[in-house]
C-alpha positions as a Python dict, from the first residue, in 0.01 Angstrom:
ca = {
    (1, 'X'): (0, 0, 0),
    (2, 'X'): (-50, 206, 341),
    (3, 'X'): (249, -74, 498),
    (4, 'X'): (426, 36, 207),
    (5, 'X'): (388, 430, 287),
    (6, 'X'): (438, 352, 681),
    (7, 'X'): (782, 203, 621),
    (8, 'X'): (892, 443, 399),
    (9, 'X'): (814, 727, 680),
    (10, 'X'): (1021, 525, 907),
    (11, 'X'): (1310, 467, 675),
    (12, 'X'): (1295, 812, 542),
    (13, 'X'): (1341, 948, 860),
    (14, 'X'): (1024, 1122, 886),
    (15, 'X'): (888, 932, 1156),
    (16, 'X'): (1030, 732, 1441),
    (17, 'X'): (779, 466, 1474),
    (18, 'X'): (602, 581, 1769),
    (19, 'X'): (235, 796, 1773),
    (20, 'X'): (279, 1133, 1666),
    (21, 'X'): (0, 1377, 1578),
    (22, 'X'): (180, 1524, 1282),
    (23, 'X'): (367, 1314, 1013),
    (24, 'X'): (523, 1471, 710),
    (25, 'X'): (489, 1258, 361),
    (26, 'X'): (570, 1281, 23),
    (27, 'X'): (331, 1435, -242),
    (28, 'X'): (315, 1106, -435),
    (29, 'X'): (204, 951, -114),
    (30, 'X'): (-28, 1211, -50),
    (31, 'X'): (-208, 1157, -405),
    (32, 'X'): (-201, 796, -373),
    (33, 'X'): (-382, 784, -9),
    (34, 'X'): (-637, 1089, -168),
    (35, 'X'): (-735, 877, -456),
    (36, 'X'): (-799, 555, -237),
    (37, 'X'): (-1009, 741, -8),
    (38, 'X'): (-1182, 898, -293),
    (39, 'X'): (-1249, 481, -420),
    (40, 'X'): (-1355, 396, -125),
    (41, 'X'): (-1583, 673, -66),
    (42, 'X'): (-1700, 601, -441),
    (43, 'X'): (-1738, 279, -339),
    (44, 'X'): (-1958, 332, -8),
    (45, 'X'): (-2171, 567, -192),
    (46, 'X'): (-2268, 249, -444),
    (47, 'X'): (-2353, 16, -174),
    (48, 'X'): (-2550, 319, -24),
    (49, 'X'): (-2719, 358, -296),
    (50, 'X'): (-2770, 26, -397),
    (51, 'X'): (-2913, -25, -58),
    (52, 'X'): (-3169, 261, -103),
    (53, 'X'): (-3281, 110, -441),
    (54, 'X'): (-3376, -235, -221),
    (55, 'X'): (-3563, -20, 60),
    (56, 'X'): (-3773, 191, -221),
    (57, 'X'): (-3868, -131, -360),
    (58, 'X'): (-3975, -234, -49),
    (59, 'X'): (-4169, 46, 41),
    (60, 'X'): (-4353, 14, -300),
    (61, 'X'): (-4438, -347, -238),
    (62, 'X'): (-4585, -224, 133),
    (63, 'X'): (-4773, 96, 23),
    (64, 'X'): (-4900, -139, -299),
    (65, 'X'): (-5049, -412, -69),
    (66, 'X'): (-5148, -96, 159),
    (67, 'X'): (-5337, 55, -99),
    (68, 'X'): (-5483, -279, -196),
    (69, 'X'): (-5654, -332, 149),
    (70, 'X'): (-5746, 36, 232),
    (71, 'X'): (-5964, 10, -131),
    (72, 'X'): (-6324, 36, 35),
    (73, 'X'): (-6426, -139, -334),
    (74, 'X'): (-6214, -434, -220),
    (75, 'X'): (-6431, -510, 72),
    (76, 'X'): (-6739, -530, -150),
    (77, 'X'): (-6888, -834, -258),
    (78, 'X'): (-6748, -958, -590),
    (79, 'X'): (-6903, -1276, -690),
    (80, 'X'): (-7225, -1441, -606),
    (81, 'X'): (-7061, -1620, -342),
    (82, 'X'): (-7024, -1289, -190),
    (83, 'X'): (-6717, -1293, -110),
    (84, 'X'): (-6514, -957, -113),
    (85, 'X'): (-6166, -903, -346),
    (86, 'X'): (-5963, -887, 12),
    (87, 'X'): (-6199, -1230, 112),
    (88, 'X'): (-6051, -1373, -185),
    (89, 'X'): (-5686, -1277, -140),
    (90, 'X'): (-5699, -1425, 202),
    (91, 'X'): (-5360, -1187, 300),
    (92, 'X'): (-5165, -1282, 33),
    (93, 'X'): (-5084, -945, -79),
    (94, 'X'): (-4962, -870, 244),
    (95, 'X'): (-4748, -1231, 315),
    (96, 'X'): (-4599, -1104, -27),
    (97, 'X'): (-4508, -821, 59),
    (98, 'X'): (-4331, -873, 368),
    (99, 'X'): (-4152, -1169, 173),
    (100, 'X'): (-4042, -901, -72),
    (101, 'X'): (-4242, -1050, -354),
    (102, 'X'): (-4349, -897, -630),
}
């Protein structure tokens, strides 16, 4: 589409092929070049976004496990083996969470 544009501006008359800081284009092409950058800016918003969903998650998964081991409860005994909720887990909360597991 933008080849398209480019050799019209040359054909037309408005543009003699070499780097100019100014080029003059019709309003059709104007519109057309507006509404893809307004797609593509739609798009890069998504993947933004959709790349700020993932890190939240992430973060949840870290401040869960977090949570988890900063539990003074969870370093109690639990069982008459004596062994203590975080004892038990044996960092599996944690290897999950870095993994991205839920």
């Amino acid at each position: 589409m933008i080849k398209n544009i480019d050799e019209r501006i040359i054909a037309e008359g408005f543009h003699t092929g070499r780097e100019v800081d100014v080029v003059t284009i019709q309003k059709s092409d104007y519109e057309q070049l507006k509404e893809q950058a307004e797609r593509a800016l739609g798009i890069e918003l998504e993947l933004l976004n959709m790349e700020l969903t993932g890190v939240l998650k992430q973060n949840k998964h870290y401040r869960e496990a977090l949570e988890f081991y900063a539990e003074p409860k969870n370093w109690l005994p639990q069982n008459e083996d004596m062994l203590s909720l975080i004892t038990m887990d044996y960092g599996n909360k944690a290897r999950e969470a870095l993994e991205g597991g839920e």
